[in-house]
N, C-alpha and C positions, 0 to 999 in steps of 0.2 A: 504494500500500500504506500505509495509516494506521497499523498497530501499527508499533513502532521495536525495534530489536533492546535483549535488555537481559541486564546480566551482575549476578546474586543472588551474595549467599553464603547456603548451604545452612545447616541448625544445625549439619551435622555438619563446618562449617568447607570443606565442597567446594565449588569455583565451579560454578553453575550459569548457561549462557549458551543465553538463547533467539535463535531470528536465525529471524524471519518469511520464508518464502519460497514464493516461488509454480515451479511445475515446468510450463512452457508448451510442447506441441508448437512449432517451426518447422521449416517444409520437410523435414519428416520427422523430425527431432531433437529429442529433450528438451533443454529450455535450464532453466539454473535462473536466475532472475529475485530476485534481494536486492534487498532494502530499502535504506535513505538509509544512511551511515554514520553510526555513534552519536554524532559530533559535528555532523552536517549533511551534504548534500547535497553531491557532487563532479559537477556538471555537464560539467569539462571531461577526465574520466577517461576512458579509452579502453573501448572495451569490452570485458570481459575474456574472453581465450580458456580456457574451461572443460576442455581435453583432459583434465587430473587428475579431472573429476566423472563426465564422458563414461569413462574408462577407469574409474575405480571399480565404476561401477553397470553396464558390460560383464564385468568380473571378477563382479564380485558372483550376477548373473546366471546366465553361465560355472559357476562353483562352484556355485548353489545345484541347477542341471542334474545338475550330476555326481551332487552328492548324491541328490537325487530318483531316477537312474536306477537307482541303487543301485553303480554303477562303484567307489563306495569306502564304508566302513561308517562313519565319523565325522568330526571338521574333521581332530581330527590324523590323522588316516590322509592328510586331502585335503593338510594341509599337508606331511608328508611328503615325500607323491607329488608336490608342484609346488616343492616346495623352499624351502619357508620357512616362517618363523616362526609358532604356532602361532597367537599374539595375533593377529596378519597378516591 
């Protein structure tokens, strides 16, 4: 991956941080594939276990189903109904 991640300020004084990534099937799973760290390459880093990306985009998923089947009429209704937080 040639582009490198990189962190703007915005005008309006907000961080903007880009992070290049590629989303590679394996053995049936999406893996997300990052780029170097913004100071260099970590060759000897382990690889990291994604459960938190993997559960994300299963929720994500999950919920936007719900929504689609019509089972709930808005997010806050979904968030309501699953118990949390609206921002969530």
């Amino acid at each position: 991956m040639k582009t490198r991640p990189t962190i703007t300020v915005a005008s309006n004084g907000n961080l903007q941080v880009h992070i290049p990534m590629i989303i590679r099937r394996m053995r049936g799973r999406k893996q997300v594939i990052a780029p170097q760290a913004l100071d260099g390459e970590i060759p000897e880093a382990a690889e990291p276990v994604q459960a938190a990306v993997i559960q994300a985009l299963a929720r994500a998923f999950s919920w936007a189903q719900i929504l689609e089947n019509g089972q709930v009429k808005s997010v806050s209704e979904l968030a309501r109904t699953l118990e949390v937080d609206g921002s969530y």
